[in-house]
C-alpha positions as a Markdown table, in Angstrom:
| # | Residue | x | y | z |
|---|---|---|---|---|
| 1 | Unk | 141.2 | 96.3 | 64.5 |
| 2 | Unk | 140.4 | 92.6 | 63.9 |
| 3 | Unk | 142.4 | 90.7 | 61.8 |
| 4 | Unk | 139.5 | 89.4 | 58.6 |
| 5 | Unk | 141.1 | 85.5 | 58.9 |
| 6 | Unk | 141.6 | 83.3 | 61.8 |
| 7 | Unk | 145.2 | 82.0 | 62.7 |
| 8 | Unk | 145.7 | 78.8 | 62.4 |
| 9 | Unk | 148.0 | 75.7 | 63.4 |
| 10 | Unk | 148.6 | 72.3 | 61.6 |
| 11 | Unk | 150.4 | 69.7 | 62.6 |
| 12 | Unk | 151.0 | 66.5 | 60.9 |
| 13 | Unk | 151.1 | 63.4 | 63.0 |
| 14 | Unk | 151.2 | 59.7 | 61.7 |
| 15 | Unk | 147.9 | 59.0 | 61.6 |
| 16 | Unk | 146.0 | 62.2 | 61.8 |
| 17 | Unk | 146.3 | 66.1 | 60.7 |
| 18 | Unk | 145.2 | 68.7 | 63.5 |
| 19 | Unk | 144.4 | 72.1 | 62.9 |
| 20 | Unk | 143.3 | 74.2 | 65.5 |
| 21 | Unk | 142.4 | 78.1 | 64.6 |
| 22 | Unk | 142.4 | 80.9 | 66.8 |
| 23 | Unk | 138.6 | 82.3 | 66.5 |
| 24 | Unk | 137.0 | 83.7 | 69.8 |
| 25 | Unk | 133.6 | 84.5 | 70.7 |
| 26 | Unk | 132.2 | 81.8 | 67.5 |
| 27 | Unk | 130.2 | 78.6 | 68.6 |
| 28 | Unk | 131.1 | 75.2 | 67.4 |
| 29 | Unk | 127.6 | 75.4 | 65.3 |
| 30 | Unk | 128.2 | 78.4 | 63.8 |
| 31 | Unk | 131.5 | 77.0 | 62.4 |
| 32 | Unk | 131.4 | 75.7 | 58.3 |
| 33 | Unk | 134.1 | 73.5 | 57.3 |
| 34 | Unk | 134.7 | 72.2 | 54.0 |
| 35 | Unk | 136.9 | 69.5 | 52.9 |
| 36 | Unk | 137.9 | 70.0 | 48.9 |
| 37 | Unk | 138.9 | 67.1 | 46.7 |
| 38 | Unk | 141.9 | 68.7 | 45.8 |
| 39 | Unk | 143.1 | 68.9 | 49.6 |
| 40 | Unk | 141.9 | 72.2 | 50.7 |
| 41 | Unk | 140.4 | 73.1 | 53.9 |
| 42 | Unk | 138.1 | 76.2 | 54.5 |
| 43 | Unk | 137.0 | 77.7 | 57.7 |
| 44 | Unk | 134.3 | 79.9 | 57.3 |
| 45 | Unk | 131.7 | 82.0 | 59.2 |
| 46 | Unk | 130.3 | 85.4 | 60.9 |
| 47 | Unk | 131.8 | 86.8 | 64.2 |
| 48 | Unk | 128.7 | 88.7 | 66.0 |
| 49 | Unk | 130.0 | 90.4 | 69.0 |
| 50 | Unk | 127.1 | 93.1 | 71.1 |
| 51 | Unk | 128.2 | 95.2 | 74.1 |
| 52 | Unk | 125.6 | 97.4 | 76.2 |
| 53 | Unk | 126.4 | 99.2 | 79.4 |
| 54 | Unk | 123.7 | 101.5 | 80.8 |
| 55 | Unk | 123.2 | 103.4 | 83.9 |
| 56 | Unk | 121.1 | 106.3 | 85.3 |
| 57 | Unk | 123.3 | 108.8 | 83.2 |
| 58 | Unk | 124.4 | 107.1 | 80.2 |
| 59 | Unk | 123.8 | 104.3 | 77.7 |
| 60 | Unk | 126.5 | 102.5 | 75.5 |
| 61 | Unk | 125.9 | 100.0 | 72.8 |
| 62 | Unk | 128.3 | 98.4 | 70.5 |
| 63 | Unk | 127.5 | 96.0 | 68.3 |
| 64 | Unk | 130.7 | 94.3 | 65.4 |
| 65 | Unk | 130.6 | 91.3 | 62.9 |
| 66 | Unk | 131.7 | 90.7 | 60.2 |
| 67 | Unk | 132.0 | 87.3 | 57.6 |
| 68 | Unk | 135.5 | 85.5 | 57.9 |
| 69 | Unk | 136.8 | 82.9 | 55.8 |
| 70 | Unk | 140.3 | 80.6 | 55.4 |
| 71 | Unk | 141.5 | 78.4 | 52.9 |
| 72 | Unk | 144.2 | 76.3 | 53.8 |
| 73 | Unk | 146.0 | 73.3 | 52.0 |
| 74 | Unk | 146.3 | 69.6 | 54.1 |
| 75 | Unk | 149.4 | 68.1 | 54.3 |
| 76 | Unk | 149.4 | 64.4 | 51.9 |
């Protein structure tokens, strides 16, 4: 079962915050960040995942997605 919300890590340095969060399979592009005034970040987006494997005698498809979204507050 997939977990719904990306993991994610901050850490505060001096000069910068970095978060990095755990989402395989999604493209940079497909990625939507969002900055609030208040100090919130959001990470959101769809996961589309297709598997096919045919042969002579069979034929398997798969196909999972699903929206994700996390809301995270920065460090001041």
């Amino acid at each position: 079962m997939n977990d719904p919300e990306p993991k994610i890590e901050v850490v505060e340095g001096k000069k910068a915050v970095n978060v990095v969060a755990e989402i395989p399979g999604i493209k940079e592009g497909d990625l939507d960040l969002k900055i609030s005034q208040d100090g919130y970040l959001t990470i959101s987006g769809e996961k589309r995942h297709m598997t096919e494997d045919a042969t002579d005698d069979y034929y398997f498809s798969e196909i999972s997605y699903g929206m994700f979204r996390r809301t995270i507050p920065l460090p001041w």
